[in-house]
C-alpha positions as CSV (number, residue, x, y, z in Angstrom):
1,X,-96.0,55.2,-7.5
2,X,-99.1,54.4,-6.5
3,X,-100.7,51.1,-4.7
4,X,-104.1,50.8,-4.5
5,X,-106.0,50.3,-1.7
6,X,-107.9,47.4,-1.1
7,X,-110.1,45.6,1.8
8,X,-107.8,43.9,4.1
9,X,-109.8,42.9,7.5
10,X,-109.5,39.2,5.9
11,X,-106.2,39.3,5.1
12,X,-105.0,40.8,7.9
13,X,-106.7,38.0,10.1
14,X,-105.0,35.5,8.3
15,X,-101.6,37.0,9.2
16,X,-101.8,36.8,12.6
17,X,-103.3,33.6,12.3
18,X,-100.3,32.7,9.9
19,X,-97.8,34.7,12.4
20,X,-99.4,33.2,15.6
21,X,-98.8,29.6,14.4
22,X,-95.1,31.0,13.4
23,X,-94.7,31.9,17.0
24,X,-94.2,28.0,18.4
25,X,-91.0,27.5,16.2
26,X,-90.0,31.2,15.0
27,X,-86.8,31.3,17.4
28,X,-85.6,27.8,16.2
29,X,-85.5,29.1,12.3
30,X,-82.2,30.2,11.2
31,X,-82.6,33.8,9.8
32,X,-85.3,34.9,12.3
33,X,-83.6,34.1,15.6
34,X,-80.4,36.1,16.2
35,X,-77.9,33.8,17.2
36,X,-75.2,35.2,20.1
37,X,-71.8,35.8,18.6
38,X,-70.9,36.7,15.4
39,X,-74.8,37.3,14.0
40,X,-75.6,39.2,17.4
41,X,-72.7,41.7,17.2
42,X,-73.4,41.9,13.3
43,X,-77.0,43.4,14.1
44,X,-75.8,45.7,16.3
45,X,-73.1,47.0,14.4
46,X,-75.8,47.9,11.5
47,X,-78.2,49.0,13.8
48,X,-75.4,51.6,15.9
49,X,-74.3,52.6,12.0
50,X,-77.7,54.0,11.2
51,X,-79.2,55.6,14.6
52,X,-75.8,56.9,16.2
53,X,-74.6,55.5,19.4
54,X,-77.1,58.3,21.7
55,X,-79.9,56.5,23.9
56,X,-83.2,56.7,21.7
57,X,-86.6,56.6,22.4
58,X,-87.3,53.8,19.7
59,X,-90.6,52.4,18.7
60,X,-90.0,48.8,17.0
61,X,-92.8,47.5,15.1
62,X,-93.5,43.8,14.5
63,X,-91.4,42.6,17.1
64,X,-92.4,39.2,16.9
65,X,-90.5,37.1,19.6
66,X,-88.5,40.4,20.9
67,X,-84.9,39.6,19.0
68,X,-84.5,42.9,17.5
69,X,-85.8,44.2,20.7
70,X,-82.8,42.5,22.3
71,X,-80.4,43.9,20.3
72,X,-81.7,47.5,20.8
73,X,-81.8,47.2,24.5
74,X,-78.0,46.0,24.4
75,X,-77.7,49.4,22.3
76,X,-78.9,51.5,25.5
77,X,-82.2,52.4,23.5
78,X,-85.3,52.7,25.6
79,X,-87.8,50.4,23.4
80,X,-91.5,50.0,23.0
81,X,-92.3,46.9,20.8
82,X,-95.0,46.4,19.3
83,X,-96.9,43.5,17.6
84,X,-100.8,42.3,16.8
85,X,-100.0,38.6,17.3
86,X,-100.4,38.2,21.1
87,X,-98.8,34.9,20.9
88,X,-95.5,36.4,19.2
89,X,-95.7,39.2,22.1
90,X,-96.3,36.6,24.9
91,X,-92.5,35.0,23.8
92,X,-91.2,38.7,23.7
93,X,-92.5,39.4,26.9
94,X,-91.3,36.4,28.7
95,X,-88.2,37.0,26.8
96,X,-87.7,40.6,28.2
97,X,-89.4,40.1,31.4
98,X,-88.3,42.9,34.1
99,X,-86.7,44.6,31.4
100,X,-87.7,48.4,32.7
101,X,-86.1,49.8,29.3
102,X,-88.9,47.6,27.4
103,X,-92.6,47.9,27.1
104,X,-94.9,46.0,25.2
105,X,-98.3,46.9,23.2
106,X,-100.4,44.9,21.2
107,X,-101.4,46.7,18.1
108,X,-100.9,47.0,14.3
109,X,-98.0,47.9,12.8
110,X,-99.9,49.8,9.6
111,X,-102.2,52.0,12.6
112,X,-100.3,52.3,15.7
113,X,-102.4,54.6,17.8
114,X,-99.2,56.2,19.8
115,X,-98.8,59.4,20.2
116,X,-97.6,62.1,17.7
117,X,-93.9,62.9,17.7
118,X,-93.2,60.5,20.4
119,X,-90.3,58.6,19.1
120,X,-86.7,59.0,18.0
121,X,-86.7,56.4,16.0
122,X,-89.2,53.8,14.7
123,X,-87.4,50.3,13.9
124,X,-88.4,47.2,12.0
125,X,-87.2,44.1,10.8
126,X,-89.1,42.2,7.7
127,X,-92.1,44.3,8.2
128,X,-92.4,46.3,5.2
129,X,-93.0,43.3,2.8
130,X,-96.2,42.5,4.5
131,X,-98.0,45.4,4.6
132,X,-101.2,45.9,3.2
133,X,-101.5,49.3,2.7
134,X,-98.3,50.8,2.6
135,X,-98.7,54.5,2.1
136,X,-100.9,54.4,5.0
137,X,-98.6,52.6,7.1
138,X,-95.4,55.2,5.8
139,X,-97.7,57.9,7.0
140,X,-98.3,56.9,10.6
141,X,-94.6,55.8,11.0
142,X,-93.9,59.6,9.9
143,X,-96.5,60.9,12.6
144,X,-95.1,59.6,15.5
145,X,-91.8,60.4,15.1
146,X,-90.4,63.5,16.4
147,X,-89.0,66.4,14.1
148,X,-85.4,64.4,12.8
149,X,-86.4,61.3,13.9
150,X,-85.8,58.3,12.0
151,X,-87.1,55.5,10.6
152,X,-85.0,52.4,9.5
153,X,-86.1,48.9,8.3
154,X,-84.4,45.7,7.5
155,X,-86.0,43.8,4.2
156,X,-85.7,42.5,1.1
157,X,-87.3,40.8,-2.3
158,X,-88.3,37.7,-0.9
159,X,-90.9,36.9,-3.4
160,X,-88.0,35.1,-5.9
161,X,-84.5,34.2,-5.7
162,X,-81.3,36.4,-7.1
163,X,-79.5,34.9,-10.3
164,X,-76.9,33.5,-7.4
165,X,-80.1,32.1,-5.1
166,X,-81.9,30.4,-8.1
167,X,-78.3,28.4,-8.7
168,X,-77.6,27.7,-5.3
169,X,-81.4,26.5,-4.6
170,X,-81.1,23.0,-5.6
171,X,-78.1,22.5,-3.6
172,X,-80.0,24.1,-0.4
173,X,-82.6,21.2,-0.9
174,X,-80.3,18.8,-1.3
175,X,-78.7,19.5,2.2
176,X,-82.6,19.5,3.7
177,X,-83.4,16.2,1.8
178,X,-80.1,14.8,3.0
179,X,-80.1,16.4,6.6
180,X,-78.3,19.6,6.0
181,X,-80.5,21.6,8.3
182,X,-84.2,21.9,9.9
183,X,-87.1,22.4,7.6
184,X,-87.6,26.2,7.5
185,X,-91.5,26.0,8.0
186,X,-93.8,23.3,9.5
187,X,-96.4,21.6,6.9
188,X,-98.9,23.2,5.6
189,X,-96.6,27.0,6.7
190,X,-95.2,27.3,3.0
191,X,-98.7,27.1,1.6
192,X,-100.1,29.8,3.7
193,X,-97.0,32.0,3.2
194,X,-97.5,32.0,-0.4
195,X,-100.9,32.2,-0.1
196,X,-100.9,35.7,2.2
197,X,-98.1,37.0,-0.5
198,X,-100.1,36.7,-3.5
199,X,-102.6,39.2,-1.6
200,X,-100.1,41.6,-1.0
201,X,-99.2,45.3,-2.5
202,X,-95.3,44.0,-2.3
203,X,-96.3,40.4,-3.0
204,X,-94.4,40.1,-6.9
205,X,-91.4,41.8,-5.1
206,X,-89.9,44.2,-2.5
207,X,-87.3,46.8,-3.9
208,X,-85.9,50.2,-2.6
209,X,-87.2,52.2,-5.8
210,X,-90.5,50.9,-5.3
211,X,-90.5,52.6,-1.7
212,X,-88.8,55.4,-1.8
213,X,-91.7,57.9,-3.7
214,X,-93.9,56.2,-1.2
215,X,-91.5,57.1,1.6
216,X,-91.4,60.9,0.0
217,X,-94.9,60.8,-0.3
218,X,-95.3,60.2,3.4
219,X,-93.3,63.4,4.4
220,X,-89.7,61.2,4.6
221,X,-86.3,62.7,2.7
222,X,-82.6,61.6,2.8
223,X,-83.5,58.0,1.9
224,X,-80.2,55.8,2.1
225,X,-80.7,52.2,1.0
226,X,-77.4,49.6,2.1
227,X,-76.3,46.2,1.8
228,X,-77.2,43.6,4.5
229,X,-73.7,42.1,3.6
230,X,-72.1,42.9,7.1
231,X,-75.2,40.8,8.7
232,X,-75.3,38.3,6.1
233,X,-71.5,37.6,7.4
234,X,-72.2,37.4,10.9
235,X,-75.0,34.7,10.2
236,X,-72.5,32.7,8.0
237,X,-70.2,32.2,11.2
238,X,-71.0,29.1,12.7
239,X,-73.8,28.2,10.6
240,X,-73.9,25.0,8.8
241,X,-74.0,24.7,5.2
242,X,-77.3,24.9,3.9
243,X,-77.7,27.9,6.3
244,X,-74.6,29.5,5.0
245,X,-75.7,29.2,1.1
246,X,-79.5,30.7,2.7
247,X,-78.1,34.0,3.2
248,X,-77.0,34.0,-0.5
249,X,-80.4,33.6,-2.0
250,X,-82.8,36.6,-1.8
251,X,-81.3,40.6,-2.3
252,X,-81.9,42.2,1.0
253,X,-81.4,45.8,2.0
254,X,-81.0,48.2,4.8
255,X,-83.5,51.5,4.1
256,X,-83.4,54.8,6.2
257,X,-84.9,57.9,5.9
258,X,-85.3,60.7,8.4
259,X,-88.6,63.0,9.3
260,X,-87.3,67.0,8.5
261,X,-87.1,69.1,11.6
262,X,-89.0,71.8,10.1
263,X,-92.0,69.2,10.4
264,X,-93.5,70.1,13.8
């Protein structure tokens, strides 16, 4: 498959704008923020299935406010995170301050500038969606990782609901309307969201069979693509109604794929 290439200075200023602004209220929205518990143990679980229980050197990309970076820390992974919206990276840092297993860089996610082979693994969480040149992006990821190192993403096809989401939708604003649960994004948030999305190589849709050639293409093999179910569970504990029927509404999936040792 191919996606062409396009300029993408402008819209890559208007995601960090768009992320920045996110950064005030991204650990109050249910989904983003990893709540302790349940949701907390459920993320680790699916992070320990795919990358083993050994120490890693583990580049995370995107790290937003550093809740993925928490949970690979609790997983004895030495972690560099990674993000180009200072503001997200300021509430990682503050997060995960004297932390000597974590070290923060500001930089994009689609051109890292780290070193060849450096990692064991390279880690993100809804990432992949936004990027704006993709086979790019797969390339670099593959670069920096060190002979059978591995890459491994959390996402999914956010740009429309399943057959399940579209019938449970109506009842999810009902709850808002009706005080069910906190708006998901400020005014004005949905707007620009939708607005970034229709600008983007996976804006009509993220799905596994659209990545993997692009992952091959890139130098990756062994692709394995899993459920989120196990973390959609976790989230589900404790969560009130609205929030319960959320994680029912988009098809999300678990991707990895490994860089061949006999790439050196």
């Amino acid at each position: 498959m191919n996606i062409a290439l396009r300029p993408n200075h402008d819209l890559k200023e208007d995601i960090r704008s768009y992320w920045s602004d996110r950064s005030k209220t991204f650990d109050q929205d249910f989904g983003h923020r990893i709540a302790d518990g349940p949701e907390f143990r459920a993320w680790a679980t699916a992070i320990r299935d795919e990358l083993g229980d050994r120490p890693l050197k583990v580049l995370e990309l995107a790290c937003g406010t550093g809740e993925i970076t928490r949970v690979l820390l609790s997983l004895g992974h030495t972690v560099t995170a990674l993000d180009f919206s200072e503001a997200m990276l300021d509430v990682a840092k503050r997060k995960h301050a004297g932390n000597p297993n974590a070290r923060f860089i500001l930089a994009d996610a689609e051109n890292t500038m780290e070193p060849d082979a450096a990692y064991d693994a390279v880690v993100c969480r809804h990432l992949v969606w936004t990027l704006t040149e993709p086979s790019r992006a797969f390339q670099d990821w593959h670069r920096l990782l060190k002979p059978g190192g591995t890459l491994l993403f959390f996402d999914g096809d956010w740009a429309g609901p399943s057959l399940l989401g579209r019938c449970i939708t109506p009842i999810i604003t009902l709850l808002a309307r009706i005080g069910g649960g906190r708006k998901q994004l400020d005014g004005g948030m949905g707007e620009r969201h939708a607005a970034i999305m229709s600008q983007l190589p996976f804006g009509s849709g993220l799905r596994p069979d659209l990545l993997t050639p692009l992952l091959a293409d890139a130098g990756f093999r062994d692709a394995i693509v899993r459920s989120q179910r196990g973390i959609d569970v976790g989230q589900r504990k404790g969560a009130t109604l609205r929030d319960k029927l959320r994680t029912l509404v988009y098809r999300k999936f678990v991707m990895r794929c490994t860089k061949p040792v006999a790439d050196r």
